[in-house]
C-alpha positions in Angstrom: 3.7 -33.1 -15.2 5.6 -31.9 -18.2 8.5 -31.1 -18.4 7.3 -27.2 -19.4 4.9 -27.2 -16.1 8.2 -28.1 -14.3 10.5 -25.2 -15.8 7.6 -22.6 -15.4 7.2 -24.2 -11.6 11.0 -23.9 -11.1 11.2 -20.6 -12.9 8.9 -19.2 -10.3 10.2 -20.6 -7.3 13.5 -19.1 -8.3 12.3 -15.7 -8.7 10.4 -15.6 -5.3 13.6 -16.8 -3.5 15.3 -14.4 -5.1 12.3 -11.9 -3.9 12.3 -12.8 -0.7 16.2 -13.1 -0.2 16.4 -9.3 -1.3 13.8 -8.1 0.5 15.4 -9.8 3.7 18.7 -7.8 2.9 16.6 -5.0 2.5 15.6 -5.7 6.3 19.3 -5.9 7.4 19.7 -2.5 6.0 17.1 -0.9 7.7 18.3 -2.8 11.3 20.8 -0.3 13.7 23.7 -1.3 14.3 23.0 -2.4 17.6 20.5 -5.6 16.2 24.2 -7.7 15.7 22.0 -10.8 16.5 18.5 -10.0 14.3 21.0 -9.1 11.4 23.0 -12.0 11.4 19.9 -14.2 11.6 18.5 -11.8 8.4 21.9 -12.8 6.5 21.8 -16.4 7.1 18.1 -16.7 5.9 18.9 -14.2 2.9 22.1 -16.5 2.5 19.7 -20.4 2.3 16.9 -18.2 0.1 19.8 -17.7 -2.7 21.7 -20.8 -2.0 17.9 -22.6 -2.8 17.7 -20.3 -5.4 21.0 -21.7 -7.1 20.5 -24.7 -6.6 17.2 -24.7 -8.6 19.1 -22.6 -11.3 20.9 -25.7 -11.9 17.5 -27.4 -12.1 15.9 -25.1 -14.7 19.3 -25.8 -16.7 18.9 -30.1 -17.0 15.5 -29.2 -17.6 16.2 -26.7 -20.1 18.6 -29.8 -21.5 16.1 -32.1 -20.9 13.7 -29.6 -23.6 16.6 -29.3 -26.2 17.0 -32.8 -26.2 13.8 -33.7 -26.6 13.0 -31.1 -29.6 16.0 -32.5 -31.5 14.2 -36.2 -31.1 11.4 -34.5 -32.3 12.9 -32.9 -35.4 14.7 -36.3 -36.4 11.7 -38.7 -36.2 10.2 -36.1 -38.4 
């Protein structure tokens, strides 16, 4: 796999974690007030979904790196 495939893979994951974290934040604001325990479980999955999200972000950024480096090699053997 390239390292484009990679990005575009990670690029996508991130956005449907960040999808699926605010539509589960969307749920918590629909709940009453008296679903304490299905809201807190909403939060904490909302809370992992961005916390994978980040944590990808960091990903897409040695990648990113990784593509920047490799276009300077490129440029200098040329």
């Amino acid at each position: 796999m390239s390292i484009n495939d990679e990005l575009h893979e990670v690029e996508e994951e991130i956005a449907r974690l960040r999808s699926e974290a605010a539509d589960l934040r969307e749920q918590v604001n629909d709940l009453g007030p008296t679903d304490a325990v299905e809201r807190s479980a909403l939060i904490t999955m909302a809370e992992q979904q961005e916390s994978l999200a980040d944590d990808l972000e960091v990903r897409r950024e040695g990648l990113n790196r990784k593509l920047g480096e490799a276009g300077r090699g490129e440029s200098r053997g040329s």
